[in-house]
Steps between C-alpha positions, in 0.01 A plus 500: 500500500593574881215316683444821704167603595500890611261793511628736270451816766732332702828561297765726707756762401715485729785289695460156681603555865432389790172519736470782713484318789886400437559824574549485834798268502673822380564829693319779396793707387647230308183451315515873452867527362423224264186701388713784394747280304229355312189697496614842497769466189298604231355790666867550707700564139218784336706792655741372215271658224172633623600843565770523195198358270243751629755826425640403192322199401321511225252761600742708687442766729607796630749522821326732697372504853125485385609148263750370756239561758201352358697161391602425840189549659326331222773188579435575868136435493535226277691324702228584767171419384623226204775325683386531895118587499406229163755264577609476892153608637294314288623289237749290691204387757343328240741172505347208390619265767777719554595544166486763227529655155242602284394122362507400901276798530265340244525167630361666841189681378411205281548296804305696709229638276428196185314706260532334144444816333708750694813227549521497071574856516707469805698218356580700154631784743695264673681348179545843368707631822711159430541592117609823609733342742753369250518827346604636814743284574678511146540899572584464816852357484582697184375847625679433869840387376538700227394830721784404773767457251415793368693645776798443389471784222466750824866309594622503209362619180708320260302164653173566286640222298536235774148588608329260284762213493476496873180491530425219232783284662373580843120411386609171352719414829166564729264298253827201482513476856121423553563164488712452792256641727453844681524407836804568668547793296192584574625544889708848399163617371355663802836648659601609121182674461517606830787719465401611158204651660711628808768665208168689281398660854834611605566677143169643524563639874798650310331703270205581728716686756624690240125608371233408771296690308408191273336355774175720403486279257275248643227680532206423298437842338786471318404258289176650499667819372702314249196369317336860475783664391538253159217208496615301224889555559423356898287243363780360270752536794281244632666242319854531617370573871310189515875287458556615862241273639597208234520164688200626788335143376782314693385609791121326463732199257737371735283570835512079540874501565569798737148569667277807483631661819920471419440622125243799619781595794745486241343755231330722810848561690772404276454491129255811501706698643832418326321575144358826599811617675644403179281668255499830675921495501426466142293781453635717728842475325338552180332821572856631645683361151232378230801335276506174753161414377665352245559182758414651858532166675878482437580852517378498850809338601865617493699444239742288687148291584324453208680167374428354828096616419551351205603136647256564769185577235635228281462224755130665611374464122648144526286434773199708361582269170498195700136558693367552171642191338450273780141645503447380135574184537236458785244698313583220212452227705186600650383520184587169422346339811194658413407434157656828345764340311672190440712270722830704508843339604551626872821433686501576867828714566485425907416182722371755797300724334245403269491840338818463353407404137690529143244439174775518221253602218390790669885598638621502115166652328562785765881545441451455134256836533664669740800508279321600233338776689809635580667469178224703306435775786850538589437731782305513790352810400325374206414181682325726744296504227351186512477457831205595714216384315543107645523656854210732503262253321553234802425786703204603383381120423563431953289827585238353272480169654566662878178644406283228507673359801461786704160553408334184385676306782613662738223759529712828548237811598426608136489845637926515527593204304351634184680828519851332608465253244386757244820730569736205465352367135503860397895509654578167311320568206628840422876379510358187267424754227776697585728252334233386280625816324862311431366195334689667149822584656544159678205391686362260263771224618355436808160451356569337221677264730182481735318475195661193411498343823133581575458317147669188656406489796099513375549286220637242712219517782262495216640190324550348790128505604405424156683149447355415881179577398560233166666228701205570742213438200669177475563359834304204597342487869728357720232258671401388147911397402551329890205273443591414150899517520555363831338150519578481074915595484783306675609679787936476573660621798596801599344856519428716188438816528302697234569911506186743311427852537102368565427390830251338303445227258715256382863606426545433085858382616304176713301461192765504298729241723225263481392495177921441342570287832187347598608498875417668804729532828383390821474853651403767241542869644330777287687861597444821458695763632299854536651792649274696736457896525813501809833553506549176712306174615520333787660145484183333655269663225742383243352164375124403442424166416173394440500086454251413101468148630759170294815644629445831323551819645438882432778722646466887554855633529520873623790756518459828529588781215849558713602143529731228316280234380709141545259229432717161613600683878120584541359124413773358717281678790206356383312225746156460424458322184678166599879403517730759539563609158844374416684699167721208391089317462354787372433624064431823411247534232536854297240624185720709269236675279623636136293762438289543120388867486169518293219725438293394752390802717689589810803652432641689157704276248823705589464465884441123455847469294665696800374271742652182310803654486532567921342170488770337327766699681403456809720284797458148536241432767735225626692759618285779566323258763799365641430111370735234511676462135475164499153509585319663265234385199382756218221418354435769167151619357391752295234780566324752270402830650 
C-alpha cells in the first residue's frame, strides 16, 4: 500500500503544470500561442466532422437555408454561451491555486466549504467526470485521425483503402513515441495550430464572399426557427452539433500552464473567430452545391490544395491526439497520488518540466483500445457515433458543481445567478440526452468504459479506506510502544525510518522489525506523506516533525495533488529532529499488506477480489517514493477486510 494520506475530493482531472505565478517569466503572447497548440486542438479539428455528421450523419437533414441556417446559429451560440459565457466568464475563475479541471474544481469547494455530506456527493461527481475522461480520450485520437485521412478519398478516391492502414500505423507511431517525451515537439504545437486556424479562416473568407448571405446565420432566431419547424429532428441534430464545441474542458483543464488571461485572449480573438469563419464557408458552400456535404471541410479548398489540408489537418489531430494523451496520463497520476488507484510506474519524459510524464500501462491500455476502436468502427462517421456522450456528461457534471460554488460560496445574487445557471444546465443537459439517444448505435463504448473506470477508481478508494481502518483497529498507542520498546530493545546506529498511511499509531512494519529483529535504531522516524487539497506546497510547509520523546519521531510529509512526491531529497532538508539525516545511515522500513477478502461488511465479495488484484499489481513503493534500492526493508502482513 502507498503510504499516502489524501482527501478523496481532492483528486484532479487534469494536467500537472506549473503555478500561475510562473507565468510571468513568459510573454503574454507566447503563453497565448502555446495555448492554442495545446488547448484549443480538440475543439480546433471539429470542423473536420461536425457539420458533415449533422447533414448526413446518422440523422441527416435537409440542405436548405432554414437547416443550414439553424445549425450554424445553433453552433454559433454554443460556442457563445457554453464555450465563452460557462467556461471563460465563469468557470476558468474558479482555479484552485491557479489550477483547474473539474477534480481541481472539487478540490476547491471542498476546500473552501468542508461539508461531510455535500463533499460525498461532490466527490462521486468528481470521479465520474474522470471515468468519463478515459472514454474521451480513447475516441479522441481515433475519431480525429481517422476524420483527416479521410481526406484523401476527396484526393483521390481509389485511397478508401489506405484510409484505415494509415491511420492504425499513424495511431501506433503517436502512442510509440510517448515515451521519448513531447517536449520539443511539443514547440511546433502553437505555430502549427496557429496556421491551421489562420488556413480554416481564409477558406471560409473564400466562400463567404461568394455568399455573404450566410452570415444571417448567427442570429439566434434561427435556431429558434429550426426547432419549431421539426422538434424532435432539431433535437437529434443536437448530437452532431454539440462535436463543434468538443474539447471546451481544455480551456478550464490546462488553465495552470498558460494562465486564464492568454487562453481567454486566445479563444475571444483568435480561435473563435477562425471556427465560425470556418463553419459559415461550410455552409454557405453547401447551400450553393449540397453534394460537398458529403466532406465540406476539404471541399472548401481547391483541388490543387486539398492534399496540403490533408497534411495540415493530419498534423492538427496529432496534436489534438497528443493533448488528450498527455492529459491521461496526468489524470492517472493524480489518481494515484490521491488514493484512487494504485502506485503506477511513472517515468518523467523532461528534466525542465515536471509535467512531462509517460505511465506505460495507461499509454498501451489506450493504444490497445484505440486500435480496436478503429478497427470495429472503421469510419469516422460511425465513430461519431460514440462520441459525445463522455463530453457532454463532464459538462453537465462542472455546471453542477459551479453551482454550489457560485452560490454556496461565493454568494452570487440569487436573483441572476439562478436564471444563468438554470439556462446553462438546461444547455448542457439537453445535448447530454441528445446523444443519450446513440447509446445503441455506438455510444455505449464510452460508458461502458467510464463504467469500468468509475468501478476502479471507487473500489480502490473504498478498499483502500477499509484495510486503514483494520490496520488502524490494531495499532497500539505510540506512547504505550516508546515506553515499553525503547528502554526494553537494543538500539544500533543509524536512522530507520518507518512509512504508514496513519499519522497515527504504531506502524505494523516497526512492530514487525522488532518483534523478528529485536532491535531498535538510534533515531526512529515515523512518516507519513499526505497530500493536501492544492496543486502545490510551499517548500517551508513541506515537513512537520513533531519529536515522541527516546529518539522517536512523527513526520508529516506534504505535497500537493500536482506534485512529485521524492521522499530521500525531502528528508535530506530535514533539520529539526537531530543530525542531519544522512541516506548511506538511514533503513527504510515498508508494510506490504496481502489482502484476504472475507464477508465481513464493508465492501461486496467481488469488489474485495478486485482490490487484491490492483493490490498485487501495483508498483513497488521503492520506486514509487523514490527510495534508495539498497535501502529498503519489506516487512509482509496480512489483513482481512
Amino acid at each position: 500500500m502507498p503510504t499516502v494520506d489524501a482527501n478523496p475530493a481532492a483528486a484532479l482531472a487534469g494536467s500537472p503544470r506549473a503555478t500561475a505565478d510562473s507565468h510571468g517569466t513568459d510573454s503574454f503572447t507566447k503563453l497565448a500561442i502555446g495555448a492554442i497548440g495545446v488547448v484549443f486542438g480538440d475543439i480546433g479539428t471539429s470542423p473536420l466532422y461536425a457539420m458533415k455528421l449533422v447533414f448526413v450523419g446518422e440523422h441527416p437533414l435537409a440542405i436548405d437555408q432554414l437547416h443550414v441556417f439553424g445549425v450554424i446559429s445553433l453552433i454559433f451560440w454554443t460556442m457563445i454561451m457554453v464555450v465563452t459565457v460557462k467556461y471563460v466568464f465563469i468557470v476558468m475563475r474558479a482555479d484552485n491555486r491557479g489550477e483547474g479541471g473539474s477534480m481541481a474544481l472539487l478540490a476547491l469547494i471542498s476546500r473552501l466549504s468542508p461539508g461531510a455530506g455535500r463533499s460525498r456527493y461532490l466527490v462521486l461527481l468528481g470521479v465520474l467526470a474522470t471515468a468519463l475522461f478515459f472514454g474521451d480520450a480513447i475516441i479522441t485520437p481515433a475519431i480525429s485521425v481517422l476524420s483527416a485521412i479521410e481526406g484523401l478519398t476527396i484526393v483521390e478516391p481509389e485511397t478508401h483503402r489506405l484510409v484505415l492502414p494509415l491511420a492504425i500505423v499513424i495511431l501506433i507511431g503517436l502512442f510509440v513515441f510517448q515515451s521519448r517525451g513531447t517536449a520539443k515537439v511539443g514547440a511546433l504545437f502553437g505555430p502549427v495550430m496557429l496556421f491551421y486556424f489562420a488556413v480554416i479562416a481564409g477558406l471560409g473568407v473564400f466562400q463567404l464572399i461568394a455568399h455573404p448571405a450566410i452570415l444571417v446565420a448567427l442570429s439566434p432566431h434561427w435556431a429558434v426557427l429550426f426547432f419549431a419547424a421539426n422538434p424532435l429532428l432539431a433535437f437529434l441534430a443536437l448530437g452532431s452539433v454539440v462535436l463543434a464545441v468538443t474539447g471546451a474542458e481544455a480551456l478550464y483543464a490546462d488553465m495552470g500552464h498558460f494562465g486564464r488571461r492568454p487562453i481567454s485572449a486566445a479563444w475571444l480573438y483568435l480561435v473563435l473567430p477562425a471556427l465560425m469563419l470556418g463553419y459559415l464557408g461550410q455552409g454557405a458552400m453547401m447551400l450553393n452545391n449540397p453534394a460537398t456535404a458529403q466532406n465540406p471541410f476539404y471541399l472548401m479548398a481547391p483541388d490543387i490544395l486539398r492534399l496540403p489540408l490533408v497534411i495540415l489537418a493530419t498534423m492538427a489531430t496529432i496534436i489534438a491526439s497528443q493533448a488528450v494523451i498527455s492529459g491521461a496520463f496526468s489524470v492517472a497520476q493524480q489518481s494515484v497520488q490521491l488514493g484512487f488507484l494504485p502506485r503506477l510506474k511513472i517515468v518523467h519524459t523532461s528534466a525542465r518540466s515536471a509535467g512531462q510524464i509517460y505511465i506505460p500501462m495507461i499509454n498501451w491500455t489506450l493504444l490497445i483500445l484505440v486500435i480496436l476502436l478503429v478497427l470495429g468502427f472503421r469510419n469516422s462517421d460511425s465513430l461519431a457515433a460514440a462520441y459525445g456522450i463522455a463530453v457532454t456528461g463532464t459538462m453537465t457534471i462542472t455546471t453542477m458543481m459551479m453551482a454550489v460554488l457560485v452560490l454556496k460560496i461565493w454568494k452570487w445574487p440569487r436573483w441572476w445567478a439562478v436564471p444563468l445557471l438554470g439556462l446553462l444546465l438546461v444547455i448542457d443537459g439537453a445535448y447530454f440526452a441528445s446523444n443519450l439517444t446513440k447509446i445503441p448505435d455506438g455510444g455505449w463504448f464510452p460508458l461502458l468504459v467510464g463504467a469500468i473506470a468509475f468501478t476502479l477508481l471507487t473500489t480502490w478508494a473504498r478498499g483502500r479506506h477499509l484495510m486503514m481502518l483494520r490496520l488502524r483497529e490494531s495499532a497500539m498507542p505510540i506512547e504505550v510502544f516508546i515506553k515499553s520498546a525503547a528502554t526494553a530493545a537494543t538500539r544500533v546506529q543509524g536512522t530507520a525510518v518507518f512509512m504508514t498511511s496513519s499519522p497515527e499509531g504504531v506502524p505494523h512494519a516497526l512492530l514487525h522489525n522488532l518483534k523478528h529483529n529485536k532491535v531498535l535504531h538510534d533515531r526512529v522516524l515515523i512518516l507519513t506523506v499526505m497530500i493536501d487539497e492544492v496543486p502545490f506546497v510551499d517548500d517551508e510547509d513541506r515537513m512537520e516533525v513533531r519529536p515522541l520523546g527516546s529518539n522517536f519521531y512523527r513526520m508529516i510529509m506534504r505535497y500537493g495533488f500536482m506534485q512529485e512526491i521524492n521522499i530521500p531529497a525531502t528528508l535530506k532538508l530535514v533539520e529539526n529532529c537531530g543530525p542531519k539525516i544522512k541516506m548511506m545511515d538511514t533503513s527504510f522500513f515498508l508494510a506490504r499488506q496481502t489482502l484476504l477478502a472475507s464477508d465481513r461488511p464493508g465492501m461486496a465479495i467481488w469488489r474485495e477480489k478486485v482490490f487484491a488484484w490492483m493490490l498485487s499489481n501495483s508498483e513497488s513503493a521503492m520506486e514509487f517514493f523514490k527510495l534508495p534500492t539498497n535501502r529498503v526493508v519489506e516487512l509482509g502482513s496480512q489483513v482481512e477486510i
